[in-house]
C-alpha positions in Angstrom: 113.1 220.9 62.5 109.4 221.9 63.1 108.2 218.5 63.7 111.2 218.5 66.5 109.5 221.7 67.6 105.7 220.6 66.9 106.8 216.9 69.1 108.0 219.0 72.5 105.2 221.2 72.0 102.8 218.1 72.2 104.4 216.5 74.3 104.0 219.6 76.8 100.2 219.5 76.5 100.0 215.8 77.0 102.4 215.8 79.9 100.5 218.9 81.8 96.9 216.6 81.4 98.4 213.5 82.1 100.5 215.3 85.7 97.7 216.8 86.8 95.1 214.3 86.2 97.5 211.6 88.0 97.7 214.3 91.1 93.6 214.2 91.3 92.9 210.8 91.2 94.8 210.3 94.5 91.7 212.3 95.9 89.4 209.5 95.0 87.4 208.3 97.7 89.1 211.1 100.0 87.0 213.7 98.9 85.6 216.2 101.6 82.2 215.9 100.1 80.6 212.6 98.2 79.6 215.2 95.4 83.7 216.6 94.9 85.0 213.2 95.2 83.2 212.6 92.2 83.8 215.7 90.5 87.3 215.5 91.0 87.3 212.0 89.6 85.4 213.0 86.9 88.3 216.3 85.8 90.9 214.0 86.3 89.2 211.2 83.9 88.7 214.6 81.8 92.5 215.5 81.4 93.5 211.6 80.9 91.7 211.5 78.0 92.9 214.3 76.8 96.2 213.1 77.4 95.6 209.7 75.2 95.1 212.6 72.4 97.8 214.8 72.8 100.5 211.6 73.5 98.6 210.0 70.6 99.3 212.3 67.9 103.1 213.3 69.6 104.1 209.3 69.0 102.8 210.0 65.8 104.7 213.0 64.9 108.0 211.2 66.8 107.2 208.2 64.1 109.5 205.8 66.6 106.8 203.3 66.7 105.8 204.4 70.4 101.9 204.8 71.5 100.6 207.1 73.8 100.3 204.4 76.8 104.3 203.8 76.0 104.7 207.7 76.3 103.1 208.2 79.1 104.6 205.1 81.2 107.8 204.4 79.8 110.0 207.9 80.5 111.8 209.3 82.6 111.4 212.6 85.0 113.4 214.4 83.2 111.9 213.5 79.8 108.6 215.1 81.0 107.5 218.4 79.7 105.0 219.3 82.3 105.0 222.9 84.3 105.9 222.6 87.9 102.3 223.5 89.3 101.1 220.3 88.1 103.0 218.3 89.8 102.8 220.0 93.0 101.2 217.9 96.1 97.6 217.9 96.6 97.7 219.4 99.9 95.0 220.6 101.6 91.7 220.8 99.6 92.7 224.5 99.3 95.6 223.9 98.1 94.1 221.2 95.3 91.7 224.1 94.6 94.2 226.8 93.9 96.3 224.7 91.8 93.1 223.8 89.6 92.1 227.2 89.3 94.8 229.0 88.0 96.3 225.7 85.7 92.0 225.9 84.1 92.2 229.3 83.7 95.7 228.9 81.9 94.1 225.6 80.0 91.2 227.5 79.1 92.4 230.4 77.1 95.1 228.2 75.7 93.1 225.8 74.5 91.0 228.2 72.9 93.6 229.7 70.8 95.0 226.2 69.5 90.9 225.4 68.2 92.5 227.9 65.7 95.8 226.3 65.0 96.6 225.5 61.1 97.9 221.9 62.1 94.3 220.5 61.5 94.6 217.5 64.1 96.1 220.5 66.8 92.7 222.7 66.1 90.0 219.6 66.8 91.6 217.8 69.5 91.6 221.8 71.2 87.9 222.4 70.3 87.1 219.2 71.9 89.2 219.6 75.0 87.9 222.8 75.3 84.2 221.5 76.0 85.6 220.1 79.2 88.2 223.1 79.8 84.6 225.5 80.2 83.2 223.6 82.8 86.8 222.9 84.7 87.1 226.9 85.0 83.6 227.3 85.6 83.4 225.0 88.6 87.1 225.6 90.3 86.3 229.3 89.9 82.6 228.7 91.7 85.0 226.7 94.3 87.4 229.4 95.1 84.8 232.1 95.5 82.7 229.4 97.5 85.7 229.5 100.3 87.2 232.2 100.1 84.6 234.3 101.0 83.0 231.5 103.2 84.7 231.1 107.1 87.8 232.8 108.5 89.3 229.4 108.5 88.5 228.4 104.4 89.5 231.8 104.1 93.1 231.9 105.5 93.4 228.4 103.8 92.2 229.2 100.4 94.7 232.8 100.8 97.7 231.0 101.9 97.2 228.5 99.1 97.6 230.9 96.2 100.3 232.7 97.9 102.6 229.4 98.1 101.6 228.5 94.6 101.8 231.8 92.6 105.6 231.2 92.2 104.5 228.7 89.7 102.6 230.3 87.2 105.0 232.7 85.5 106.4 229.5 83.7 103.1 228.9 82.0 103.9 231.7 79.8 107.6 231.5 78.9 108.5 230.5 75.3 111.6 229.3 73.6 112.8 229.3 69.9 110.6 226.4 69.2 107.3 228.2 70.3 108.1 231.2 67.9 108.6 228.5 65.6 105.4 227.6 65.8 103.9 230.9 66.3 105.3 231.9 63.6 103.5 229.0 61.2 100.3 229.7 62.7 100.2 226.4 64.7 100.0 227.7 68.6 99.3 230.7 69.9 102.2 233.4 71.5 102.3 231.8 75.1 103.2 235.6 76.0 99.2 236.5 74.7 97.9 234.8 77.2 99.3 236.0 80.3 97.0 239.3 80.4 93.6 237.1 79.6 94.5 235.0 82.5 95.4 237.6 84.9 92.6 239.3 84.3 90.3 236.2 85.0 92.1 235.5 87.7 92.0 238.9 89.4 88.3 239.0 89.4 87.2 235.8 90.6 90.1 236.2 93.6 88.3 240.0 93.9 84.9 238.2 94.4 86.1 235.7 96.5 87.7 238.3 99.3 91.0 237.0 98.1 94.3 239.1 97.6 96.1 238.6 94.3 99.0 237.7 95.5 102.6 240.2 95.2 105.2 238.3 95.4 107.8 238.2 92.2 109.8 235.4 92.4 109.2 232.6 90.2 110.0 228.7 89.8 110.2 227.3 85.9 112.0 224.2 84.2 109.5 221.8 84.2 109.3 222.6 80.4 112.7 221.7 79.9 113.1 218.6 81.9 113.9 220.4 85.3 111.7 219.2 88.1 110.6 219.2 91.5 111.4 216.3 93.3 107.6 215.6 94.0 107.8 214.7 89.8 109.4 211.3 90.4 107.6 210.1 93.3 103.8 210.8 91.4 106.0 208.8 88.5 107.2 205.9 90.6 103.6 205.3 91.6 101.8 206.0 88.3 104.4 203.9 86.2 105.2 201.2 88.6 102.7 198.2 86.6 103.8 199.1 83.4 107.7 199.0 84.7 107.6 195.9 86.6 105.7 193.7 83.7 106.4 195.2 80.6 103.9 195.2 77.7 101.3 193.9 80.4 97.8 194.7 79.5 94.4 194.0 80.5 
């Protein structure tokens, strides 16, 4: 039963990494700037290799001969574990920004609790991750402060931006049965910890930046449990199409 628990939890990490990276590379070579194209290339190459680990080791735990590639290509929608803000459209470079900024801070602190995690192989994929988590928070934060408090017009963008997206963040700290589980054995942290760490961050850099945290209460969640957007399958029809049309094709 805890490997059942310790597999969905894996498969959560991976499938957040592998969303959101998929959703930045379709800003290559669109980039407002040459120097954020390649920055933006460069998180996104971040989080796919981060991916490769945390699919990596959940084939292993699943022990049904599958390999991270044949995770990440060959399901469904539905058998995707990701939260809803990753897969969320890039939108406008605001948007992109918001999105970035509150799933790094989230990454961050999570990350930073699993270095700690008694499931050895959980603990030093995390401490390596997290050495590209610093400088993800670090540079979306700089970003956000950059235009919020920059022109009326990045402004109103960057405000509106995290007022459409906020709906989405609640879910990044819901837990089931199998995260006490896990909890409980000392292998993840309570997702519950994290929410006032996060806030917190998130409150001052939005403060700095002229920004209003937004108020709103209602909240989207399912992606954890299957339940997606429809914006899920379309990044999947596109991402997976090579792999579905000539299977076992490599380069």
């Amino acid at each position: 039963m805890m490997d059942n628990h310790k597999l969905e939890y894996l498969l959560r990490l991976g499938d957040a990494t592998l969303v959101l990276g998929q959703r930045l590379s379709e800003w290559c070579g669109r980039g407002p700037a040459l120097e954020e194209d390649i920055a933006l290339t460069n998180v996104a190459l971040d989080l796919i290799g981060q991916t490769r680990l945390w699919l990596g080791y959940a084939a292993e735990v699943e022990g049904a001969g599958r390999n991270a590639d044949q995770m990440a290509y060959l399901r469904d929608a539905h058998q995707f574990r990701n939260p809803l803000l990753v897969e969320q459209p890039n939108g406008s470079y605001a948007d992109t920004l918001a999105r970035q900024f509150l799933f790094d801070t989230w990454h961050y602190f999570l990350l930073d609790g699993l270095q700690r995690s008694t499931d050895a192989r959980i603990a030093e994929i995390a401490a390596k991750s997290l050495k590209e988590v610093t400088y993800h928070v670090r540079r979306s934060a700089d970003l956000v402060v950059r235009l919020g408090d920059g022109s009326e017009e990045s402004h109103r963008r960057m405000q509106d931006a995290f007022n459409d997206l906020w709906m989405f963040s609640d879910e990044l700290f819901e837990s089931d049965a199998g995260d006490a589980a896990l909890v409980q054995a000392g292998l993840v942290p309570d997702p519950a910890s994290l929410a006032e760490p996060w806030q917190r961050h998130v409150a001052a850099v939005l403060e700095e930046a002229t920004l209003q945290l937004p108020a709103g209460t209602w909240s989207q969640s399912g992606g954890r449990h299957g339940r997606h957007t429809e914006h899920l399958g379309y990044l999947l029809a596109e991402m997976q199409f090579l792999q579905r049309a000539y299977p076992g094709a490599s380069w």
